[in-house]
C-alpha positions in Angstrom: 46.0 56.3 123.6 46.6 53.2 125.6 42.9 52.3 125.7 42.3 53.3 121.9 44.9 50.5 121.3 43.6 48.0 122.9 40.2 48.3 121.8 41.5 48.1 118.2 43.6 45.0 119.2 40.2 43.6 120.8 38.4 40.8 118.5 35.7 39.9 120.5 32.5 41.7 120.0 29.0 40.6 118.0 29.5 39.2 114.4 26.6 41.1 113.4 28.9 43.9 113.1 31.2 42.5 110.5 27.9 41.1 108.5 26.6 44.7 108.5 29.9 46.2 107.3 29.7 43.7 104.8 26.6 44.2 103.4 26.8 47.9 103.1 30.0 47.0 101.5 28.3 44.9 98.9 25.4 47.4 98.7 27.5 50.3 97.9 29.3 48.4 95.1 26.1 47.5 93.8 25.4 51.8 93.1 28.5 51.8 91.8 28.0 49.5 89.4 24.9 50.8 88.5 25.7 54.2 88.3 28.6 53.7 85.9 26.9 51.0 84.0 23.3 52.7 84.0 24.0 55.6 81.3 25.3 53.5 78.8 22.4 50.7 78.8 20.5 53.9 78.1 21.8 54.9 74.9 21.5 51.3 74.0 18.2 50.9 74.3 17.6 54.3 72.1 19.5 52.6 69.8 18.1 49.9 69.5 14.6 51.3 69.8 15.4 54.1 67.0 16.8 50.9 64.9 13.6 49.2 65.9 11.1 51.9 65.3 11.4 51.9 61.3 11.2 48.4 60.6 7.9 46.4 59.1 6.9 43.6 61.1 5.0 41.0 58.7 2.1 39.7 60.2 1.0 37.4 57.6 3.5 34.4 55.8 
């Protein structure tokens, strides 16, 4: 338990570590944010398409 310890006490180590944790960190709130955000930009756009669809576009004035 005593070595478990102190190798969480210990701070020195590569940086690259922290960047990677960070990124992935980033990364997954990214999906998140997609995933929750991603079915309702959905039933927008076949909204807005359905609203769309009936309407005369003049191509003369």
């Amino acid at each position: 338990m005593k070595l478990f310890n102190a190798f969480l006490k210990d701070e020195s180590g590569a940086v690259t570590v922290d960047w990677v944790v960070l990124t992935a960190a980033i990364v997954g709130l990214g999906i998140a944010v997609l995933t929750s955000v991603g079915g309702g930009t959905t039933t927008l756009a076949d909204t807005v398409s359905s609203s769309l669809a009936g309407t005369a576009v003049t191509t003369s004035y």
